[in-house]
N, C-alpha and C positions, 0 to 999 in steps of 0.2 A: 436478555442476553444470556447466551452459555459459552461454554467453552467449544471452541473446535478447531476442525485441522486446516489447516491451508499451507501452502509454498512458497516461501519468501526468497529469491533470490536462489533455487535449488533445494533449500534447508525445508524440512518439514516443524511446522510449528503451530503451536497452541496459541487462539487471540478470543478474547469476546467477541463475540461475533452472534448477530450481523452487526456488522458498522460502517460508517462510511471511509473511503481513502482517506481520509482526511485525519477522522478520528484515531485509527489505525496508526497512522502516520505519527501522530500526538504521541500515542501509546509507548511506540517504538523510542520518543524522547527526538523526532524528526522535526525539522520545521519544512511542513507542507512547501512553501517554497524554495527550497534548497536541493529539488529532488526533484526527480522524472522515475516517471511509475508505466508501466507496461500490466496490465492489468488481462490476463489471460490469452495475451499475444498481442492485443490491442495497447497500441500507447493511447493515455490517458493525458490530454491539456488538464495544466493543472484548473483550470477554469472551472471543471467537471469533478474536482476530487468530494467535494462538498457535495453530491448529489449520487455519485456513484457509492451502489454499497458494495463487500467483499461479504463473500455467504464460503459455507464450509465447500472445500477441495479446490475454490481458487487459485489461483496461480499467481504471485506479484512479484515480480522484476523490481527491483529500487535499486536506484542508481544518484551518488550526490552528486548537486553542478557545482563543483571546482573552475571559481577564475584563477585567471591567469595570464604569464605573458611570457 
């Protein structure tokens, strides 16, 4: 793993990488289910975060799911 760049939400930022969404997600201090990922314009089921990797100049969208009423 090394350092590199990717797009989080607009932001330019530094992650180990390669990893998967999932890993990523950990990283961030996220819990993988509490979240929808758009992963280079593509929405990502969470189903797939575990197998999909993020490589350098990715793009990711994270967004948390808030219930409510």
């Amino acid at each position: 793993m090394a350092q590199a760049k990717i797009t989080v939400n607009g932001e330019a930022r530094e992650a180990e990488l390669p990893a998967t969404i999932e890993a990523f997600l950990v990283s961030l201090g996220l819990r993988p289910k509490s979240v929808v990922v758009e992963h280079n314009g593509d929405a990502v089921a969470p189903s797939e975060f575990a197998g999909r990797m993020v490589r350098e100049g990715d793009r990711l969208e994270v967004a948390r799911v808030v219930a409510g009423g």
